[in-house]
Residue, then its C-alpha position, 0 to 999 in steps of 0.5 A: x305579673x304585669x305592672x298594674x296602675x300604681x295606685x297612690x298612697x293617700x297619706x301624705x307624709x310630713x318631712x322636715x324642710x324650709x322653702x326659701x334659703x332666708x328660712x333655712x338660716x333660721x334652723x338649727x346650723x346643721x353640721x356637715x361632711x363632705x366626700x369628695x372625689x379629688x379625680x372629678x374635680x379640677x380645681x379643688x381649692x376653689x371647689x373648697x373656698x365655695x363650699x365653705x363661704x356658701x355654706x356660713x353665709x347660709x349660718x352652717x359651721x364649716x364642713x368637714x373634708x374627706x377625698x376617696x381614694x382608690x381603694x375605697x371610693x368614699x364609704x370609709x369616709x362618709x363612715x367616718x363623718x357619721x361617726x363624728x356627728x353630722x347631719x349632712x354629708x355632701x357626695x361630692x364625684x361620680x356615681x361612684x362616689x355617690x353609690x359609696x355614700x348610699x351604702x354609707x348612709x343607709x339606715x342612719x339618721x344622715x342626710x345625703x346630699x349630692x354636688x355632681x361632679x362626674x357626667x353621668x350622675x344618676x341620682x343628680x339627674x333624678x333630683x334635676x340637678x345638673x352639674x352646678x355646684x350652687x344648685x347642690x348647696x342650696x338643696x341641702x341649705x333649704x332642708x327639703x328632705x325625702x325619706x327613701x327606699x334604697x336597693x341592696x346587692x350583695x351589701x352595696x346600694x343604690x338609690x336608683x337602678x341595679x343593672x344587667x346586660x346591655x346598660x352595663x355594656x354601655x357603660x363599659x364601652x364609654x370611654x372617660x375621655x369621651x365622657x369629659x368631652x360631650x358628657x352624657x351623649x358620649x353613653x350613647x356612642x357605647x351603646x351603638x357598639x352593642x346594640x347588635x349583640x346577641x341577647x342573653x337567657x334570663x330566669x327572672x324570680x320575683x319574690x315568690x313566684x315561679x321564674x320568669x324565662x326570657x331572651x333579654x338584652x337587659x334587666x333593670x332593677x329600679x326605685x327612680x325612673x330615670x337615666x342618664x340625660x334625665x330620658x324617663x324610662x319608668x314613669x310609674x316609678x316612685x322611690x318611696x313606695x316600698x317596690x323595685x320597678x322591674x324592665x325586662x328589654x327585649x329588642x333583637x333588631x334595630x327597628x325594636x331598639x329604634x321603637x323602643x327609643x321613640x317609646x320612651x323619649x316621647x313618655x309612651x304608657x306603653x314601650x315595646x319590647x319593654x315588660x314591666x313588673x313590681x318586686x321587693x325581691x328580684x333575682x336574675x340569672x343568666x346562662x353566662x356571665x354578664x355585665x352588671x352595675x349599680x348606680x351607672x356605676x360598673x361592679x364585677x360581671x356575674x351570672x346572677x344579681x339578687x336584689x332587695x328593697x330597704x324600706x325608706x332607709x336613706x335621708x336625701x336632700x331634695x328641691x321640695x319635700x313634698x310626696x310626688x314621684x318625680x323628685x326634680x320638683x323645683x330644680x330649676x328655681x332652687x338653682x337660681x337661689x343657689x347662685x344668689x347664695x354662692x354670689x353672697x357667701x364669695x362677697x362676705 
């Protein structure tokens, strides 16, 4: 069943935020965590100096710290923090990092909020946040809060897209070096290396329905639309409206993949070589096993990828709380108020 014209819910939803960093102080100081990935940061004293001084000049207690380690990325930790009663945790790292907490998060009363530190960042691409940490503080400060669907595999979630095929490819064939180099542009070197690669046969099954048989190079399983970079590849994508948005790719040479692209940069309704379809429940199959990731974030290859959607399940920090599909409303002015709070938390 192809995608039909979304249609949008009328009811508009009440969340619980402020404005203006001058009416956050007002609230009740919320207390909080945050999970840090020691990895991605390189000065993590003044990393925890900021943070600290930002948020009492914002009225909230000093947080507490927890750093991920090897075996296990942060959601040990974020378990921990909710544990002991915050309201906010701060994934502070990767995508990595951040899936960790979602998986944490999902289905508690905590909030989640994200201080990008890796170069792809997913979901902080979604919220419209680039890589300043004043931009992340003043989020959570403000209390703009959405309530969100999230993705389940096999017990780990997302809160943007569960991938099988050529994005995972993509991922593995980026290199960290190259990544810290040019940062996300470097996704794009991976994905030259494989853009000739032959394509997989795919039985997609979509909640009840009888499977779907493809020749695809990549399905994408998506609650938010968009990739590394902020490119929108879903535009009808929203991340509140109990559906995964389902991308079938199926371009075999290098005119679909230059179409394609063109399509999707310049937001056309329709992409070619691109099908798209709505689910709860999604469960792919390929003839052999293929790369998969969640959150643009690698797991182990697999013949299969089953997915669910969890109705409204994660707390997240947000520039404005309002009902819009795209959650990047406001980014750009809630990060000047965040450096204006960075700047009065280091002066006090």
């Amino acid at each position: 069943m192809n995608l039909p014209t979304r249609r949008r819910v009328a009811e508009a939803r009440t969340m619980p935020h402020t404005d203006a960093v001058e009416a956050g102080r007002q609230a009740r100081p919320l207390r909080s965590a945050v999970v840090v990935n020691p990895v991605k940061v390189a000065d993590l004293n003044g990393l925890r100096r900021t943070v600290r001084d930002t948020l009492a000049a914002a009225g909230w207690p000093e947080p507490l710290w927890f750093e991920t380690t090897v075996e296990d990325p942060g959601r040990g930790q974020t378990e921990q923090a909710v544990a002991v009663g915050v309201d906010v945790v701060f994934a502070c790292g990767g995508d990595g990092t951040v899936m960790a907490c979602v998986s944490a998060l999902a289905g508690t009363e905590v909030a989640l909020a994200v201080l990008p530190q890796g170069t792809g960042n997913l979901l902080a691409a979604n919220l419209g946040l680039s890589n300043e940490l004043a931009a992340g503080l003043a989020v959570a400060v403000e209390g703009g809060r959405r309530l969100l669907d999230v993705g389940e595999v096999d017990g780990r979630h997302f809160a943007v897209m569960a991938g099988m095929g050529f994005d995972a490819q993509m991922l593995a064939a980026t290199s960290e070096t190259t990544k810290r180099r040019i940062g996300w542009p470097a996704y794009v070197v991976g994905a030259l290396r494989h853009l000739r690669d032959r394509p997989m046969r795919v039985w997609i099954r979509l909640d009840d329905q009888q499977p779907l048989r493809r020749r695809a190079r990549s399905v994408l399983v998506a609650n938010v639309g968009r990739l590394q970079g902020g490119v929108v590849l879903l535009t009808e994508a929203e991340p509140d409206d109990g559906y995964l948005d389902v991308a079938v790719l199926t371009p075999r040479t290098l005119r679909h993949w230059l179409s394609l692209g063109w399509a999707v940069v310049r937001r056309r309704d329709r992409v070619p070589r691109m099908e798209v379809y709505r689910a709860r429940r999604v469960e792919i199959t390929s003839n052999r096993a293929q790369p998969r990731e969640l959150d643009g974030d690698l797991i182990e290859p697999g013949r299969v990828l089953r997915v669910r959607i969890r109705r409204r399940a994660l707390w997240l920090c947000v520039p404005r709380p309002e009902r819009t599909p795209d959650l990047t409303e406001d980014a750009s002015a809630v990060a000047e108020r965040g450096e204006r709070l960075v700047e009065e938390g280091s002066s006090e």
